[in-house]
N, CA, C and O of each residue as an XYZ file, in Angstrom:
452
protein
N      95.074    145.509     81.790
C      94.908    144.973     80.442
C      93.622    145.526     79.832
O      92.695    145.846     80.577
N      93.531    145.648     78.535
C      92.185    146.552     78.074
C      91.375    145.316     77.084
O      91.867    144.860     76.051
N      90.126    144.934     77.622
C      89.755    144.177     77.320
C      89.039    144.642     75.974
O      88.845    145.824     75.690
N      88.669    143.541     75.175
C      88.071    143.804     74.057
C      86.770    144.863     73.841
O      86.532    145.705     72.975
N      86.093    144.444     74.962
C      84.967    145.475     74.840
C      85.166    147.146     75.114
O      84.488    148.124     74.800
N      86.398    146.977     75.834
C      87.140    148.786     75.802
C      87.402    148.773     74.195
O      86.742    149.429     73.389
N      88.252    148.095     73.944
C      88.568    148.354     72.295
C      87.877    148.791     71.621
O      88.186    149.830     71.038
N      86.576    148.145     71.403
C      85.617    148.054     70.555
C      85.266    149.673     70.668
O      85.356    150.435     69.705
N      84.792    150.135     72.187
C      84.308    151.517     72.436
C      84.942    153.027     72.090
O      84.572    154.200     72.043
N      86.120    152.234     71.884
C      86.685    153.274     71.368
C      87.033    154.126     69.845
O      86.889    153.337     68.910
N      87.349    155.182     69.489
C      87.066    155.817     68.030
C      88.777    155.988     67.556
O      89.797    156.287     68.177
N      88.480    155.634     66.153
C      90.093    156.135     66.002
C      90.396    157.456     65.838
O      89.595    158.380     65.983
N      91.472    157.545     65.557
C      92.124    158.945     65.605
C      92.942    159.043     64.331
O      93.735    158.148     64.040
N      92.716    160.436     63.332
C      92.951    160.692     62.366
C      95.135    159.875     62.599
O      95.802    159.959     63.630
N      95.457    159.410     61.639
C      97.073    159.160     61.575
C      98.172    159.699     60.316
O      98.242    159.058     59.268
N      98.906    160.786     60.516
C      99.479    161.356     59.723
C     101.099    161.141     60.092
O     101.575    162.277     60.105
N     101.908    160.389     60.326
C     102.900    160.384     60.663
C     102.551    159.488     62.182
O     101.570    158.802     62.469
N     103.845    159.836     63.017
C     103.816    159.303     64.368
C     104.717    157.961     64.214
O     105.405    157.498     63.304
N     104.339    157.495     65.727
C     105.435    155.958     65.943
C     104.120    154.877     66.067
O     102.948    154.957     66.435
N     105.079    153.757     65.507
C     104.061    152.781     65.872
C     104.331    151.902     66.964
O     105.451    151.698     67.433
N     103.078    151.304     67.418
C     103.537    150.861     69.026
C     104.655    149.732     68.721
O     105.130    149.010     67.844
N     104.731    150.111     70.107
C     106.159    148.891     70.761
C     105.519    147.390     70.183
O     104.521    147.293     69.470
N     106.319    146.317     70.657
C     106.158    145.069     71.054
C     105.077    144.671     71.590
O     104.029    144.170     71.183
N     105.709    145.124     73.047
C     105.085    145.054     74.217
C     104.098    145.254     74.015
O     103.326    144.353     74.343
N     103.699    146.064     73.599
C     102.322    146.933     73.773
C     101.438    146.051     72.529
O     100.326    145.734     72.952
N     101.663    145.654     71.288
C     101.486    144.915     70.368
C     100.721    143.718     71.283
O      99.522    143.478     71.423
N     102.006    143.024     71.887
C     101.406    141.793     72.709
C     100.324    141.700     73.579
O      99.542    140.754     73.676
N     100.328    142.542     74.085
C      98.956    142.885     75.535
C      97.742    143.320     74.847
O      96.621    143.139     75.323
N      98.009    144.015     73.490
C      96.958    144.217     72.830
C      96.155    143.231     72.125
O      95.010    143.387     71.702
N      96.987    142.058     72.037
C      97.087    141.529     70.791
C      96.172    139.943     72.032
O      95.398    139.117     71.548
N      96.472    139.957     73.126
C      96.021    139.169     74.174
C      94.666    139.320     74.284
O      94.108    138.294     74.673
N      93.688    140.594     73.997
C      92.309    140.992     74.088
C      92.103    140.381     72.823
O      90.968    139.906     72.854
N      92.548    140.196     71.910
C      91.999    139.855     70.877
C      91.615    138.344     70.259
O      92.171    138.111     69.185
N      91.123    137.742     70.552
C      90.968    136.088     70.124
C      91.004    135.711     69.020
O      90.074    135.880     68.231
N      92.337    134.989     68.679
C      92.581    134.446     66.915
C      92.900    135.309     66.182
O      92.683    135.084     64.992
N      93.683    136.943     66.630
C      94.142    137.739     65.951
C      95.628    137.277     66.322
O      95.872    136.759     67.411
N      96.725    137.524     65.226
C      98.013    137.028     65.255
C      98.735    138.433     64.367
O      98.362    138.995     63.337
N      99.818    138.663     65.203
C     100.979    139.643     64.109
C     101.557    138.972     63.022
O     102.124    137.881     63.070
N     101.390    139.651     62.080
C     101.546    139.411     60.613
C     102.326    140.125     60.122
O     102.348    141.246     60.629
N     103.201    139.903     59.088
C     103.932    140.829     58.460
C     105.320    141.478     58.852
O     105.640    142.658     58.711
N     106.077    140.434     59.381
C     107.109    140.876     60.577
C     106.334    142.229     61.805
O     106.759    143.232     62.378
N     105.111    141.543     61.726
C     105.020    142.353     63.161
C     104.440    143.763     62.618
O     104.202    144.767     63.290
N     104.278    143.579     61.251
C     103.499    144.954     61.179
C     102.274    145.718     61.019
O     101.989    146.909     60.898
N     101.462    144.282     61.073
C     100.614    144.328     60.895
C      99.901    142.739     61.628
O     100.558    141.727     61.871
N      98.253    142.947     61.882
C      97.412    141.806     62.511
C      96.404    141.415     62.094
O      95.365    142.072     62.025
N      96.598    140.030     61.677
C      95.283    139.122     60.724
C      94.530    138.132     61.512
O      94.833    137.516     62.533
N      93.886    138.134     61.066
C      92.634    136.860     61.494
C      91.361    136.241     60.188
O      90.590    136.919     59.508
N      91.521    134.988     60.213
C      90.763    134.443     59.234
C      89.369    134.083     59.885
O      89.378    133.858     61.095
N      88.183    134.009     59.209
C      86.657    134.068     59.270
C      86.510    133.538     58.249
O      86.841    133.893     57.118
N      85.738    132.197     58.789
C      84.937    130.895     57.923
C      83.588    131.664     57.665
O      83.220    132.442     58.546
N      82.748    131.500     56.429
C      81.599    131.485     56.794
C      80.765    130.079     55.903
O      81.466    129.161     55.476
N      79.519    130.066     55.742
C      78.896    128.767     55.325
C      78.670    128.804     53.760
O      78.648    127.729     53.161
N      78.511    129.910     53.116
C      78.236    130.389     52.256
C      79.189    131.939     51.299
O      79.668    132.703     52.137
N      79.376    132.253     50.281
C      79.316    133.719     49.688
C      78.384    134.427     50.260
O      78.860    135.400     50.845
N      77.047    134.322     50.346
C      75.763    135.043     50.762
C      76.525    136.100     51.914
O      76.765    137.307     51.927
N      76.809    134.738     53.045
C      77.252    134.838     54.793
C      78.341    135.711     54.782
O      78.446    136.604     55.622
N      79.625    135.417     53.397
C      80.970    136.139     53.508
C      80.939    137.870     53.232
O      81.544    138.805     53.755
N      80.053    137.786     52.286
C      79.702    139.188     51.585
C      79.241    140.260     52.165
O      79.470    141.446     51.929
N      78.108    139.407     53.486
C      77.957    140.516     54.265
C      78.768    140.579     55.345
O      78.264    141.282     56.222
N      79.743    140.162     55.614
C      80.341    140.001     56.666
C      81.390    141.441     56.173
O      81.699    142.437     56.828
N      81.684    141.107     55.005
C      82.707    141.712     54.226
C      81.817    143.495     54.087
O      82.478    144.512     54.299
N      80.650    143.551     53.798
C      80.045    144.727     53.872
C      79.833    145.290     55.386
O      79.821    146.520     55.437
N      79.747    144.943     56.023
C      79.508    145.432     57.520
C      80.945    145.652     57.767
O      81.305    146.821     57.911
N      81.796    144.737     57.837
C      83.617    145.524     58.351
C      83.750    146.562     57.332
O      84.431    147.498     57.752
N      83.302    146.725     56.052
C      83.503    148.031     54.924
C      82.744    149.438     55.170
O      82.940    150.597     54.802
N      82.011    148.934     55.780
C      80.910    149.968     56.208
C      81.711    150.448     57.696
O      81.872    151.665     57.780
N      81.971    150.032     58.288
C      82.180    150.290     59.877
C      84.369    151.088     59.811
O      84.971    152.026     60.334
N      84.636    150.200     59.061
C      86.017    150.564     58.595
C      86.039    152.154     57.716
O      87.046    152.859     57.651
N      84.924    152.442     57.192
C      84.460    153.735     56.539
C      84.123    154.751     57.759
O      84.356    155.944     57.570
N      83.802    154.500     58.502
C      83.315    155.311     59.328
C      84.304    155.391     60.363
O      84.463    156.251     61.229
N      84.952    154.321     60.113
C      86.499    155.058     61.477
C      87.243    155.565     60.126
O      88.404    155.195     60.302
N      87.214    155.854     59.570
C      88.638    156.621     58.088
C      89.766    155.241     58.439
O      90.974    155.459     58.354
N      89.458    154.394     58.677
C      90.386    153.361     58.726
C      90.431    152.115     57.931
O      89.865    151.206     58.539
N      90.891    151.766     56.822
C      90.678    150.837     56.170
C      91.268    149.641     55.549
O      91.842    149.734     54.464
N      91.112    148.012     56.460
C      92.039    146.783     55.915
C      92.077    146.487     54.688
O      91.593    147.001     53.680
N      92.807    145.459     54.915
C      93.260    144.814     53.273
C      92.314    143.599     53.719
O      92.224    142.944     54.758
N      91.699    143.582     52.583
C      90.899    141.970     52.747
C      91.460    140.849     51.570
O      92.253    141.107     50.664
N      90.945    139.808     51.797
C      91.229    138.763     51.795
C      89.939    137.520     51.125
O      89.482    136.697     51.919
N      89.703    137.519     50.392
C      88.511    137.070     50.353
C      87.524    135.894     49.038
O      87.441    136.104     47.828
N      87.058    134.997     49.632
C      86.863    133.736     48.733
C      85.432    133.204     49.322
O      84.862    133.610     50.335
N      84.962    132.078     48.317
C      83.550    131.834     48.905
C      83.147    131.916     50.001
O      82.071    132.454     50.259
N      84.036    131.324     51.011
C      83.120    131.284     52.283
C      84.462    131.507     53.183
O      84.612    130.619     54.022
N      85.389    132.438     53.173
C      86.630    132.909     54.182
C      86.798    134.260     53.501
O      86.732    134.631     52.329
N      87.022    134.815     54.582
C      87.701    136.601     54.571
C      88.654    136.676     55.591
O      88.269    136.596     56.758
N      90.309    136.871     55.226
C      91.025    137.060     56.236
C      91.156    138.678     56.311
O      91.331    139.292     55.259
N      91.078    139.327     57.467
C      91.271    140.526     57.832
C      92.495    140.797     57.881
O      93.308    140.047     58.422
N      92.857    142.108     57.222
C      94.374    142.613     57.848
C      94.220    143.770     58.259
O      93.316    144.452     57.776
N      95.149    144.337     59.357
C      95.141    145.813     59.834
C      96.675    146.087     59.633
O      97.591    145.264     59.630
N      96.720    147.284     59.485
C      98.000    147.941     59.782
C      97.614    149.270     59.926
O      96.451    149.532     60.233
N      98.693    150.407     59.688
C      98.518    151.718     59.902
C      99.418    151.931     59.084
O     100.517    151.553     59.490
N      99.410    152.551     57.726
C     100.082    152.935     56.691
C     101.210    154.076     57.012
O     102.432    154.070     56.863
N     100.434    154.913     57.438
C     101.021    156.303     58.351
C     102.077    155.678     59.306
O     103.141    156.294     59.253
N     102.077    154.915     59.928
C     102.901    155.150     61.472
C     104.326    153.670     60.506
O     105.455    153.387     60.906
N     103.821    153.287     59.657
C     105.193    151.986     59.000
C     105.029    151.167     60.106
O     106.144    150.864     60.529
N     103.585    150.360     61.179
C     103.273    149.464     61.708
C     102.059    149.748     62.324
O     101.171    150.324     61.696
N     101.886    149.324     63.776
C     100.745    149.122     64.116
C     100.080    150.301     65.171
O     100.756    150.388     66.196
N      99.037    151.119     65.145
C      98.366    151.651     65.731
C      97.386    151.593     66.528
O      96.394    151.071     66.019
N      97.233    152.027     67.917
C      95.697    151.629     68.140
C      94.397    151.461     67.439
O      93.430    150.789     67.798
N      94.604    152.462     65.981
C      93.166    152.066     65.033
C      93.009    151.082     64.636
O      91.834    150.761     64.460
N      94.489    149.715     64.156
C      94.657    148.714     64.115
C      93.166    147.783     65.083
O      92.058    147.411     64.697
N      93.745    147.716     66.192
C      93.374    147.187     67.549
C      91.621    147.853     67.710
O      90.859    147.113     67.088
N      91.081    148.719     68.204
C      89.920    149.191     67.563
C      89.841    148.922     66.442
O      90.690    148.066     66.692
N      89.668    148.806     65.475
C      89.169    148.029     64.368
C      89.131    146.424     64.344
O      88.220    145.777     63.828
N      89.919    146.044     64.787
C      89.923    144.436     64.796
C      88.870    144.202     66.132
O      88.125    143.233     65.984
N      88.716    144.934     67.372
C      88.010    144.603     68.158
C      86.102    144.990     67.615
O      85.221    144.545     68.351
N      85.807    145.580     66.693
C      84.792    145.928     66.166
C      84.662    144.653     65.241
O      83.909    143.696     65.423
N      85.613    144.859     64.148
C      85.049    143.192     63.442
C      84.804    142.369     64.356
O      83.765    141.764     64.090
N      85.378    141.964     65.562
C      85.223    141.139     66.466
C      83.370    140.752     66.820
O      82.816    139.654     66.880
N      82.745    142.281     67.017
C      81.956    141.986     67.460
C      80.945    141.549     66.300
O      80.140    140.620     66.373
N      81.219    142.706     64.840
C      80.997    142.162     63.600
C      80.235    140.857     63.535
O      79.043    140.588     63.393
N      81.323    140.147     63.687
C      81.397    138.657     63.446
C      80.169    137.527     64.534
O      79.425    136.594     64.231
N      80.465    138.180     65.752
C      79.976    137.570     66.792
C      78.243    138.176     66.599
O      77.428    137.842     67.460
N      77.819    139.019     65.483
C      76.354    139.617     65.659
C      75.576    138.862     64.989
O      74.368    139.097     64.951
């Protein structure tokens, strides 16, 4: 099983076409991830983030924009005074990619800094 902190270490990879993962593979991925859920018939994976304030949300929201820039990978956000729900997908593959999964494991830590 590839735990979150593998995720995190890892870089994405440019996506021009291709398949998107299985199920299976969705699920085991989706097991490293805490409070991330498949969305979208499965085509995608969200997770919602409280914060106390706009101040707290904004940068939360600038650091995943900043870090999502630098993998060429970029969610759909979600976003109100004090909640930002994350979404991933992979536009290219018509579901979910490992950049998905690396990216959600980076907000992860995002969040936790």
């Amino acid at each position: 099983m590839t735990t979150l902190q593998e995720l995190a270490s890892l870089e994405c990879e440019p996506r021009k076409g291709g398949t998107a993962l299985d199920s299976a593979r969705v699920g085991e991925l989706l097991a490293s991830l805490p409070g991330w859920t498949a969305a979208g018939d499965g085509k995608s994976i969200a997770k919602p983030f409280k914060f106390a304030n706009f101040y707290e949300t904004l940068g939360f929201v600038n650091a995943v924009g900043w870090m999502a820039n630098r993998q060429d990978h970029h969610p759909d956000l979600e976003v109100g005074y004090n909640r930002c729900v994350v979404h991933w997908s992979t536009h290219d593959v018509g579901g979910l990619s490992m950049n998905d999964f690396i990216c959600a494991a980076r907000v992860e830590a995002i969040s936790q800094a």
